[in-house]
N, C-alpha and C positions, 0 to 999 in steps of 0.2 A: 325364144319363147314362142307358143304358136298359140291360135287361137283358141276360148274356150268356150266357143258355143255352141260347139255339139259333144260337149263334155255328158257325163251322167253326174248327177247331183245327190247325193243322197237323202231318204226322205228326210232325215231326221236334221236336215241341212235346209232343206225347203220351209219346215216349220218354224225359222226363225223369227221371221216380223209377226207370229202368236207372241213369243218371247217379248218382242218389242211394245205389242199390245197389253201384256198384262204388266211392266213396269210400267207403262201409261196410266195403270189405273191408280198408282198409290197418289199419281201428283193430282189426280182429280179433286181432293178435298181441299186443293192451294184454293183462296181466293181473294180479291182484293181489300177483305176484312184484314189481310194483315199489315197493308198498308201505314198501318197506323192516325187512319185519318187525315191523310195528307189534305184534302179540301179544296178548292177550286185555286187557292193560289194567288197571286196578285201581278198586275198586268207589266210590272217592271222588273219579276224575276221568270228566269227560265226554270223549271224543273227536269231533271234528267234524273233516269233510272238507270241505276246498272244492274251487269248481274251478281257483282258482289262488290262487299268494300275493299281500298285500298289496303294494301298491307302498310305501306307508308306512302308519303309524298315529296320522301326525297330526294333532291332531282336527278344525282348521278343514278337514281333507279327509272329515271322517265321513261327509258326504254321498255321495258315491263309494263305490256296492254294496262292493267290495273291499275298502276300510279300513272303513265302518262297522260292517258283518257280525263283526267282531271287535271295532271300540272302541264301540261306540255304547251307553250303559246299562249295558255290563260294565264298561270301563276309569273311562271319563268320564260324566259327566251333566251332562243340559239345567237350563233354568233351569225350563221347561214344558216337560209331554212329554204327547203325544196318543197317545190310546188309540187303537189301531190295530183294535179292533172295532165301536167306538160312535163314533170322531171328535169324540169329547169331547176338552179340554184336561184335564189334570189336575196338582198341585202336583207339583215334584220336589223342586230347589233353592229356589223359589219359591214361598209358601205362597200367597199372595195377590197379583192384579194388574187394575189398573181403570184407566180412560180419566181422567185428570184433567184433560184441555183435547180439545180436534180434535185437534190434534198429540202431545198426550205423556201417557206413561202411568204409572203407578208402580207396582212392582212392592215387595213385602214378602219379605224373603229368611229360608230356614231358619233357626235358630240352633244351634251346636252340631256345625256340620259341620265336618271337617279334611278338608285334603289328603291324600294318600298320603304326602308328603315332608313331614308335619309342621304345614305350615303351618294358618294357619283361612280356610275359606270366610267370604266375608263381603261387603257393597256392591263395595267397593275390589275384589277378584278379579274378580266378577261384570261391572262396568265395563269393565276390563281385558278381558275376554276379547273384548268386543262391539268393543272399541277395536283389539284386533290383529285379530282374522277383518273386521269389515268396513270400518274405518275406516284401516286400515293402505297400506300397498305392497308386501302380503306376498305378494298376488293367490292367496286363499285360496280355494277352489272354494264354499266354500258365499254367497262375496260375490257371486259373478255367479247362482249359482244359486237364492237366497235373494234377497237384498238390492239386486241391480243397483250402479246407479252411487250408489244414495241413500247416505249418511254419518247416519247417528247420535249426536246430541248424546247425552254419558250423563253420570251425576251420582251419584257415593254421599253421600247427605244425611246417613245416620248408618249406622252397621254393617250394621243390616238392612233401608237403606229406599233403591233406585233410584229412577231415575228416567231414562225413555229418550224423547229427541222424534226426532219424525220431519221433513222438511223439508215432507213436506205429509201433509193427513189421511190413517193406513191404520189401515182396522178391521181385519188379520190382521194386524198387528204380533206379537200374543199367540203367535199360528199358526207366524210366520216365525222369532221366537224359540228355536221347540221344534227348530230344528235345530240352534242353537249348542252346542259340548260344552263346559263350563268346565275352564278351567286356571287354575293359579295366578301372581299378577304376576310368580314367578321364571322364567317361561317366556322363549325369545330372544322377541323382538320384530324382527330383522333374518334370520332366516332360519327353515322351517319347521322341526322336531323329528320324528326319528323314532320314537322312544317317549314319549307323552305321560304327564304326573302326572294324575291325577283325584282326583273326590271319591268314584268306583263301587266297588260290590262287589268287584273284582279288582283287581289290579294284572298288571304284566308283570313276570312272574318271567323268562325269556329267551326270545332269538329267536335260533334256530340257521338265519342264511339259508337260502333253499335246501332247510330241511327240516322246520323247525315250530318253532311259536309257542307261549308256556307261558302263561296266566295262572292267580295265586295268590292264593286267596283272603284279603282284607284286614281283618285284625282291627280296625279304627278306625272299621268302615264302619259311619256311623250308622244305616243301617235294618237288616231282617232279616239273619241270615248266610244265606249259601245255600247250596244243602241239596251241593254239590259243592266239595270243596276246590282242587279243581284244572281247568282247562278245556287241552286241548292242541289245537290246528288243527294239519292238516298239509292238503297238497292235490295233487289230480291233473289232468289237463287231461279227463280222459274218464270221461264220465259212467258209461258200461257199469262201470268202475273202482271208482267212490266206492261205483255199488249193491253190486258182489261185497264192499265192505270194512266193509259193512253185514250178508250174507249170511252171510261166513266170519267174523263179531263180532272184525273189525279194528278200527272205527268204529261210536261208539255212533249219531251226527247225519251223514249227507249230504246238501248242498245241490245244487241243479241239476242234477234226476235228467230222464230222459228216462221218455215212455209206453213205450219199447221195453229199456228195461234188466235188465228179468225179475228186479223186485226186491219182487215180487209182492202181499203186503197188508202187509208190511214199507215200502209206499210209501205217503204221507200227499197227498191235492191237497189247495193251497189256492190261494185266489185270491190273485195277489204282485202287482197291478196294473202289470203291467211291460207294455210297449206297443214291438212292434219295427218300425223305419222308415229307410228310407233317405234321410239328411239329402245335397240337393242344395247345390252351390255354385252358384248363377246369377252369377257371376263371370267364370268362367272357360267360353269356348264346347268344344263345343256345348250346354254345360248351361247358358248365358246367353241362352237362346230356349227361351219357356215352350213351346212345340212338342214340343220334346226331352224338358222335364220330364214332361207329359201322356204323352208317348209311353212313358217310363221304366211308369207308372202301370200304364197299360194291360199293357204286356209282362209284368207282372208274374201269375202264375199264383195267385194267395191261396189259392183253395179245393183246390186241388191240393197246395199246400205244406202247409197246414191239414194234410188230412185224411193226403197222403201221409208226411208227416216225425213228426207229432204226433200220431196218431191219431184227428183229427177233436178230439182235448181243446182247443186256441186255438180263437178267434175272428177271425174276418177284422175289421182293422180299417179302420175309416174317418176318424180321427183318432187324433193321441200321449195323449189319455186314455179309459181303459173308465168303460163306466155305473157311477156311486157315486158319481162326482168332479163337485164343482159346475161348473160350466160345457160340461157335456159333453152334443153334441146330439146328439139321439136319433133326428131327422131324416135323416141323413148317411148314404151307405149307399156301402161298399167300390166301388172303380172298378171297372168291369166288366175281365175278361179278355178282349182284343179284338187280337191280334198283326196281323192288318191293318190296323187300325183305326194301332197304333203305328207299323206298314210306314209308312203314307201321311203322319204328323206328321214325321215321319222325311225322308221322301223333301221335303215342303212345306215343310220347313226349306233342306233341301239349295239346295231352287231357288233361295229366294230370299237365298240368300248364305254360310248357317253349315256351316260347315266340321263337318260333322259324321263326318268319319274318324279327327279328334281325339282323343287316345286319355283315356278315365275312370278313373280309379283307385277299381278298388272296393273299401275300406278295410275289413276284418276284425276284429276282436281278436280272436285265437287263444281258446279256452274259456270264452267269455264268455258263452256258454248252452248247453244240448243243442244238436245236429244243427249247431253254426250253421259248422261249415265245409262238411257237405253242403249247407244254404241256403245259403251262397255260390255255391258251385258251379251250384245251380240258377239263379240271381240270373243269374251271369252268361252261363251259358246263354241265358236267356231273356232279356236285354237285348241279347246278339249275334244274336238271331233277329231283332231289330227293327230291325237296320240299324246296332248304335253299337258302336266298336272299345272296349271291356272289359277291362282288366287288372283281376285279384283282388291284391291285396296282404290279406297274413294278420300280424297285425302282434300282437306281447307288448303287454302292459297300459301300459307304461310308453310305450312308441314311440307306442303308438294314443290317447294321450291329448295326444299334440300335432299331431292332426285331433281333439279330440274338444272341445278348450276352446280358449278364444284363453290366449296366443297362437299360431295356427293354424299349422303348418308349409307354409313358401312356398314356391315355383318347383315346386309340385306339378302345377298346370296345374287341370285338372277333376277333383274328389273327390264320391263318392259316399259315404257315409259308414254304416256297418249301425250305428244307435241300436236301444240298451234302453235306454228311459225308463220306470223308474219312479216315480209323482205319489204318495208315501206320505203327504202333508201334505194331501190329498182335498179341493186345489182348486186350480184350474185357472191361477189365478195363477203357479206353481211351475213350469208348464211353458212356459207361455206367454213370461213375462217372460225365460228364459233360452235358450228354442229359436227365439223370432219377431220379437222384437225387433231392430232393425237393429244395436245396440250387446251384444245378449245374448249371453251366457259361452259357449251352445254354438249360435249363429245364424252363418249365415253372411252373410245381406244380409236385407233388408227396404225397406218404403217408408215416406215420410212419414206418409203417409196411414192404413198400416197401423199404426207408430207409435202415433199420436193414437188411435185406437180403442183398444190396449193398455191406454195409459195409462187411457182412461176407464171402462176395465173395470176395472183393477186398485185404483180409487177409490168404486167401487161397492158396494152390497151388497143382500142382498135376494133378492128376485127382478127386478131391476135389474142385478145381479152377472151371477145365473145367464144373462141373455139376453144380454147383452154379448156373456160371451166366447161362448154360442153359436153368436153371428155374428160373431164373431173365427177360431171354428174353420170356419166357412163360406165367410168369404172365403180363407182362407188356401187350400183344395181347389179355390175359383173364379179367385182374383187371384195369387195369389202361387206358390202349388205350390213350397213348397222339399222337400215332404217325398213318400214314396211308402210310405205307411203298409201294413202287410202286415199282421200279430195283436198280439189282444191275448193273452197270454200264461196259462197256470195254470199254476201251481208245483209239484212234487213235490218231497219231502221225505222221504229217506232215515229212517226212527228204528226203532233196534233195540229189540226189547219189553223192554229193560233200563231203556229211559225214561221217563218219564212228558214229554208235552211235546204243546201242541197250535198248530202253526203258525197264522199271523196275515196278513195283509196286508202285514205289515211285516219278517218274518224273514228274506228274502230279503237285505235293507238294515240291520237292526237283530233280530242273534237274540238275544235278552236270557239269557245261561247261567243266571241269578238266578230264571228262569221254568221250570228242569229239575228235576225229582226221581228218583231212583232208583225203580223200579218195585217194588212190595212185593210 
C-alpha cells in the first residue's frame, strides 16, 4: 500500500462533511425537554445516562457494552476480575488459582459470600455458572465470544475448591474467566433471565421499561458498602442530549459523549479501547470477490471522518485492536484513501463476472456511538462513489444483533456490518477467536488455513503469542479482508463535579457504581 497524500480526490468526495452537516441538523430539535423531568436528584443516588437501554441484563450477555455497563461488578461478579489499568488479574469471587496439569487449573473460592436471594456462594454455584454460559445450549454471547466451541469440564471438590479443564492447553483460561458474572444454581438453565441474582454491591430494585433502571444497594454484600445507595440509568439516543443532562445537573454520569457536544471540562477522555470496522460477508457477491472488499477499504475516507466527525480525537485504524493489546502490530498502517484506485477493483471485478449492482446492506445500530448515523451516511456516500449500490439500514439494539452474532439473519443477500469492538481483556485472542475464525460468534467466513494459524496463536504465549497473532492481523488486511477498519476510538465521559469518578479502559463496558463517591 503507498501513500495517499498526494492522491486527487474527487470533488464530489471533498463535499462530504456538507453531507455530515445537514444530518446534524435533523438532531438540532433533540433537547433536554425529553428528559422526562429527571430534577435535580438526591444526594445518595448516582444518575447515569446512556445511550440507550439494555436489551437485557442477563449476565451470560454481560459481555454486550449495553447490558454489562449496568450488570457487570454492580449487580453480578466474576470469579477473576482484571484490573482495567495495570491488566493485572486480581481475586473477586476467587481468592486464589493455579495451573495444576497443561490442561486444568484450580481455583480456591471466597468464603462467606451469599446471594442476593439468600442463598451461599460456594464450588457448586461457581460450577454452575461455567456449566450454563458455556457448556449449555443457551448460546450465551459470552460462549462464542469468550470460549468458542471449547466445553469445559468443571468439578466442585469441596465448597471452596474448583476445578476447571480445558480440552487442550490455554494459558488465558484465568483471563477468559474474568468475563463469566456468577449466578446462583436457582437460575433457569432452559431460557436466559431478565434480571439476574448476584453476589455484587447492588441489586435491581426495578426496571420501568422504556424509561429507567433502579439499582439498590445490598446489605449482604460481603465487601465494602458503597458510598451511593442507590444507582438510577435512564437513557437518550443523542449525545448532544446526555451532555446538556449533565450541564443542566439532570445526570450526575453520561456515557458516549461526542468532541462536539459543548459539555466543556465537564467532559472526561479516556482511552475505552473500542475499534470501529465494517465487518464484510464474503458470502454473498459482490462482497464474495476480494476485489470489492479492497475496494470498500480504499473508498473509505479515515482521516477525513477522523479529523471531520471527531475532532482529529480517534485514530485511524489499521486493525479491530489499538496499541496496549498483545498481539497488536505496530507495523500495519490504515489503507490509503484512493476512490480511483476503488473505481478500477470495482470496474476489474465487474469484467470478470460479479455482479457488482448487487445491492449491500449497510447495517447501523441506531446510538451505538457519537456521530455514528452521520458515519453512516458518510459510509455510504463514499462506498456509492466507488461504483457499489448501498442501502443504509439503521437498526435498534435488539434487530442489529441478529447481523451482529450467529445466528446471523438470512435471505439478507450482502451485509456490511458497522462493528464496535471493544478488546477489554487486553489480548488479542478475544477478538480474533470471535470476529476471524470460520465458526466465530461474530465472523462471518474464514479459511482453513486461516483457521490453523488462529488456533496456534491462541495456544501460544510469550512472545511467541504476541508474533502470532501479529501475523494473524496481517494476513487478515492481505488474504482475507473481511473487515474495513476505520478508528480506533477515545471515549468521553460526561461527570458532574458532584462526583468523584475517574474513568478506565473499561467503563464504557463495565462502569463499576462501587468506584463513585460523592464529591466533598
Amino acid at each position: 500500500m503507498t501513500s495517499s497524500s498526494n492522491l486527487p480526490v474527487p470533488v464530489s468526495v471533498l463535499k462530504w462533511p456538507a453531507l455530515v452537516a445537514a444530518a446534524a441538523l435533523g438532531l438540532a430539535g433533540c433537547s433536554v425537554a425529553n428528559s422526562d423531568g429527571a430534577g435535580t436528584g438526591s444526594a445518595d443516588t448516582v444518575r447515569v445516562v446512556l445511550g440507550q437501554e439494555p436489551p437485557t441484563l442477563e449476565a451470560c450477555e454481560s459481555n454486550l457494552t449495553s447490558t454489562g455497563v449496568v450488570v457487570r461488578s454492580n449487580v453480578t461478579e466474576p470469579l477473576i476480575e482484571r484490573n482495567p489499568t495495570s491488566g493485572e488479574l486480581e481475586p473477586k469471587l476467587a481468592t486464589e488459582w493455579k495451573a495444576t496439569s497443561d490442561t486444568e487449573w484450580t481455583l480456591k473460592l471466597r468464603e462467606g459470600v451469599t446471594f442476593q436471594d439468600g442463598t451461599p456462594f460456594n464450588a457448586e454455584a461457581a460450577a454452575f455458572t461455567i456449566d450454563r454460559a458455556v457448556n449449555s445450549k443457551l448460546g450465551c454471547n459470552v460462549e462464542g465470544y469468550v470460549f468458542g466451541d471449547a466445553d469445559l469440564a468443571v468439578k466442585a471438590v469441596d465448597a471452596t475448591t474448583l476445578t476447571v479443564t480445558t480440552p487442550e492447553p490455554d494459558p488465558i483460561l484465568p483471563l477468559r474467566l474474568s468475563f463469566l458474572e456468577v449466578v446462583p444454581p436457582s437460575t433457569s438453565t432452559t431460557e436466559k433471565v431478565r434480571e439476574p441474582i448476584g453476589t455484587g454491591p447492588y441489586k435491581i430494585e426495578s426496571w420501568d421499561a422504556g424509561q429507567k433502571i433502579t439499582l439498590a444497594s445490598w446489605d449482604g454484600y460481603w465487601g465494602d458498602k458503597p458510598a451511593y445507595a442507590k444507582a438510577e440509568y435512564q437513557w437518550r439516543s443523542e449525545s448532544s442530549v446526555r451532555a446538556a443532562m449533565i450541564t443542566s445537573g439532570e445526570a450526575d454520569v453520561a456515557m458516549g459523549l461526542s468532541p462536539d457536544d459543548n459539555i466543556g471540562d465537564l467532559g472526561v477522555d479516556y482511552p475505552n479501547n473500542e475499534t470501529v470496522a465494517l465487518r464484510m460477508d464474503a458470502n454473498e457477491a459482490p462482497l464474495n470477490d476480494i476485489r470489492v472488499r479492497q475496494a470498500i477499504n480504499y473508498a473509505i475516507d479515515k482521516e477525513g471522518i477522523v479529523n471531520s466527525l471527531y475532532q482529529g480525537k480517534h485514530q485511524v485504524a489499521a486493525q479491530l485492536v489499538p496499541e496496549g493489546i498483545v498481539g497488536h502490530n505496530s507495523e500495519l498502517k490504515g489503507w490509503p484513501f484512493d476512490v480511483e484506485k476503488a473505481k478500477s477493483l470495482v470496474a476489474e471485478a465487474k469484467a470478470d463476472g460479479v455482479d457488482t449492482s448487487k445491492q449491500i446492506s449497510l447495517v447501523v445500530r441506531s446510538a451505538q456511538f457519537p456521530k455514528i448515523t452521520e458515519l453512516a451516511q458518510v459510509l455510504q456516500e463514499q462506498l456509492s462513489q466507488a461504483g457499489l449500490n448501498v442501502k443504509l439500514k439503521m437498526l435498534e439494539t435488539s434487530q442489529h444483533l441478529t447481523y451482529q452474532v450467529r445466528p446471523f439473519a438470512e435471505d439478507e443477500g450482502a451485509v456490511a456490518l458497522m462493528t464496535q469492538h471493544g478488546n477489554q481483556a487486553g489480548d488479542a485472542a478475544f477478538t480474533v477467536d470471535q470476529y476471524m475464525l470460520s465458526n466465530g460468534a461474530q465472523s462471518y467466513f474464514g479459511t482453513p488455513e486461516f483457521d490453523a494459524m488462529i488456533k496456534k496463536a491462541d495456544a501460544a504465549s510469550g512472545d511467541d503469542r504476541q508474533k502470532a497473532f501479529e501475523e494473524i492481523f496481517a494476513y487478515q488486511n492481505d488474504k482475507v479482508v473481511q473487515f474495513a477498519h476505520i478508528s480506533h476510538q477515545t471515549g468521553i465521559l460526561g461527570k458532574s463535579k458532584t462526583v468523584n469518578y475517574t474513568p478506565n479502559s473499561s467503563s464504557g463496558d463495565e462502569l463499576r457504581v462501587s468506584e463513585m463517591t460523592p464529591a466533598s
